[in-house]
N, C-alpha and C positions, 0 to 999 in steps of 0.2 A: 925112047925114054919119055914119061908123061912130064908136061911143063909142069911146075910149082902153082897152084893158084892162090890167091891170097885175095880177101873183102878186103876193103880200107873201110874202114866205115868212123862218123864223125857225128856227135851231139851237136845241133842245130836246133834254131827256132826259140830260141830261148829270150829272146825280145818280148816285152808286153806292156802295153800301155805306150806313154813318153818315155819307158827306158830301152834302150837299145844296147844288149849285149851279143858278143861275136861279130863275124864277118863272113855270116852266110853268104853272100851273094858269091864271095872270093872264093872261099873254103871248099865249097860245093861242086866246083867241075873239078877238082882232083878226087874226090872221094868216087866210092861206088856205091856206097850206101849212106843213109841216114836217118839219126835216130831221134824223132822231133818230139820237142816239151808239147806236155799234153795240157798244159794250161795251169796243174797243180803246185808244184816246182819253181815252173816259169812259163812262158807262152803264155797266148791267150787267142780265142777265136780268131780274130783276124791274122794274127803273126802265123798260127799253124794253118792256116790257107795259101797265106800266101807263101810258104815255107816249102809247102803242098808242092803249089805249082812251080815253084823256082827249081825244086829235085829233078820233077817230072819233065821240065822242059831240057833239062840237062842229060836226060837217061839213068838218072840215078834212083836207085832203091831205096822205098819211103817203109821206115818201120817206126813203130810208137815207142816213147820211152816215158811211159808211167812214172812217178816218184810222188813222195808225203805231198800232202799239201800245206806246203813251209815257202813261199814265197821270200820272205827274209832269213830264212836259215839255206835257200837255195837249195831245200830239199836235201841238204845235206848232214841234216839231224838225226837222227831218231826218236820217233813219236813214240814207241811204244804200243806201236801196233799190233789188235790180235790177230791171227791167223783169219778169221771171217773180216776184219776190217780191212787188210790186206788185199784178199779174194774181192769185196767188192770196192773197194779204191782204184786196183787196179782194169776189172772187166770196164767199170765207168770209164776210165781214161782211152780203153784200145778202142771200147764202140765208140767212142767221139771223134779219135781220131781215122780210124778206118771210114765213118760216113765222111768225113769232109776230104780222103781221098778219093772214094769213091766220085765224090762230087765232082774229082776234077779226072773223071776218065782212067784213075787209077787202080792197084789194087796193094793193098795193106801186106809185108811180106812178112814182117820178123816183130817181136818185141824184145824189148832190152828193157831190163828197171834202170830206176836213173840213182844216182846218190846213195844215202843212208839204207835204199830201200834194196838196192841190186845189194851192197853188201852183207846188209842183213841175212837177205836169200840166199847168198852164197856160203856162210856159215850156218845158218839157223835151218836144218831141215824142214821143219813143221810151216815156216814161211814160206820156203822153199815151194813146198807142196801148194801153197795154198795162188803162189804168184801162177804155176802150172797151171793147177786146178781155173783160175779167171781164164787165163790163154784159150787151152780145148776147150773149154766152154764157149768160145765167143769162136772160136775156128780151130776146128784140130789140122789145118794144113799150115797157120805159123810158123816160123821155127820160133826160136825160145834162143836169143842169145844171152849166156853167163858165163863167169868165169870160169877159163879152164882149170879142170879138175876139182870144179866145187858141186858143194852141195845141189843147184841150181840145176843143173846139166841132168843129172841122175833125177831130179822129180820130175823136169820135162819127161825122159826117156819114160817113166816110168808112166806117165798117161798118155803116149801114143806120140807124142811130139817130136819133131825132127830138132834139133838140138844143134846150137855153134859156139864151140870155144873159144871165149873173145880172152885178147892179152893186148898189154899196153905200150905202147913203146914211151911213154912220159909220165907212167908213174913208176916208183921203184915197188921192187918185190920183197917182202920179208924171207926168211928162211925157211916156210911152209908154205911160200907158193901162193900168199894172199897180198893182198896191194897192203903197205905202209899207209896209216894215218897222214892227211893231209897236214896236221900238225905237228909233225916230224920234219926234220930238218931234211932235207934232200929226197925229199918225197914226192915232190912236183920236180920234171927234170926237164930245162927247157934250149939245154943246147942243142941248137939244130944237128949238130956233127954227132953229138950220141945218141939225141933221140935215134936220127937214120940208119947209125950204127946196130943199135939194140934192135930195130925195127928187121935190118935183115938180118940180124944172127938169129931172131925169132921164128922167122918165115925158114930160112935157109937153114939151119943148123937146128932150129927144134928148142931151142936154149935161151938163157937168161940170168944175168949172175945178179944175186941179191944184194940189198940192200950192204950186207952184214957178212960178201964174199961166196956165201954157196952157188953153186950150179944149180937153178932149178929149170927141169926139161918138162917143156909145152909141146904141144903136137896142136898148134891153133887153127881155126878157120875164121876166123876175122880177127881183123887186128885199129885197135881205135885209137885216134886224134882228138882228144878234147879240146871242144871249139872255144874254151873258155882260157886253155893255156897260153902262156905268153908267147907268140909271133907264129899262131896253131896255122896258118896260112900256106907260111913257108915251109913249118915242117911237113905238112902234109902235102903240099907240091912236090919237098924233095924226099919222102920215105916215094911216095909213087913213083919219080924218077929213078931212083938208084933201086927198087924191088926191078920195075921192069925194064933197068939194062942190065942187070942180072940173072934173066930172062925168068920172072914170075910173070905171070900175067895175073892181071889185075881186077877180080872180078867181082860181082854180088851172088850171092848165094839167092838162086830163084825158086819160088816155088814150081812146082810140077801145073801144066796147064789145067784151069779148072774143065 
């Protein structure tokens, strides 16, 4: 019987300037992958270098995580973006941060949008396509992670892209299978013992009960920790622990050798 495999993967880098948000340095050897601010969001040149080389020296998977350029809204607004501002927002962000992997001996695997912009794209087709459309252009060997069973997935697929269905174990799910507004009451979930919980009935079981009591069933291949939830440290030590004495193994999704 094939083991389970499951990404962990974790928003990182989100530090810029004198401000220091998360606990990259901690966060980072549980995870297998990570999805770093590209400077617009949050980050900034030096945080995403050094961000860079903190993954790489740990063995972990460095992917770009685009989002608006909202520094105080944390990129978690909606600008109101067209479909071409989109397409070049986002190519701008992966060529930056793909040269400053390169810089440190690495190679760029996956992109993930960050905030207002990944939801956007997982509802809004026409975004959808167009967040795609930046990816293959800059590398059609990417994958393209978005939520399972959104919009997102199908525009990847649809221009040649390898594709991963990411699901949350800390935020809750509405009854159609899309994340709850962060301004809903019970929408960030930050107990260690359900995150963990939800994390392996996700992996193991394919499932997930909503916000509002439905079953909604995922078939995921990554599964994310936001490095900005409350005590994202622990949870993501212990979703790793209890996946692999479960017997997942715990892996990043790599691309094919160039």
């Amino acid at each position: 019987m094939t083991r389970p495999r499951i990404d962990l993967n974790g928003d990182v880098g989100e530090s810029y300037g004198v401000y220091t948000l998360g606990h990259d340095e901690r966060i980072i050897p549980s995870l297998s992958s990570v999805n770093v601010a590209c400077g617009f969001h949050a980050g900034d040149p030096a945080v995403m270098r050094r961000t860079v080389r903190l993954a790489l020296e740990h063995g972990v998977v460095v992917g770009a995580h685009p989002g608006f350029p909202d520094l105080v809204g944390f990129g978690r607004r909606s600008l109101g973006a067209s479909a071409s501002e989109v397409e070049d927002l986002v190519l701008y962000q992966v060529g930056a941060l793909a040269g400053i992997v390169a810089a440190e001996g690495g190679r760029l695997a996956h992109v993930k949008p960050h905030g207002a912009l990944y939801n956007m794209a997982a509802a809004d087709r026409v975004r959808a396509d167009a967040v795609a459309r930046a990816v293959a252009s800059f590398d059609r060997q990417l994958i393209l992670f978005g939520l399972a069973g959104s919009h997102l997935l199908d525009a990847g697929r649809d221009v040649g892209l390898r594709v991963a269905a990411e699901v949350f174990a800390d935020r809750a799910y509405d009854a159609e299978g899309c994340l709850v507004e962060r301004s809903v009451v019970g929408a960030v979930i930050d107990d260690p013992a359900a995150v963990v919980a939800r994390a392996t009935e996700m992996v193991l079981d394919g499932r997930v009960t909503a916000l509002t009591g439905e079953t909604i069933h995922l078939t995921p291949d990554t599964l994310c920790v936001h490095g900005d939830t409350l005590g994202a440290v622990n949870l993501a030590a212990g979703i790793r622990t209890r996946l692999e004495a479960s017997g997942v193994s715990v892996e990043a999704l790599r691309l094919a050798a160039p």
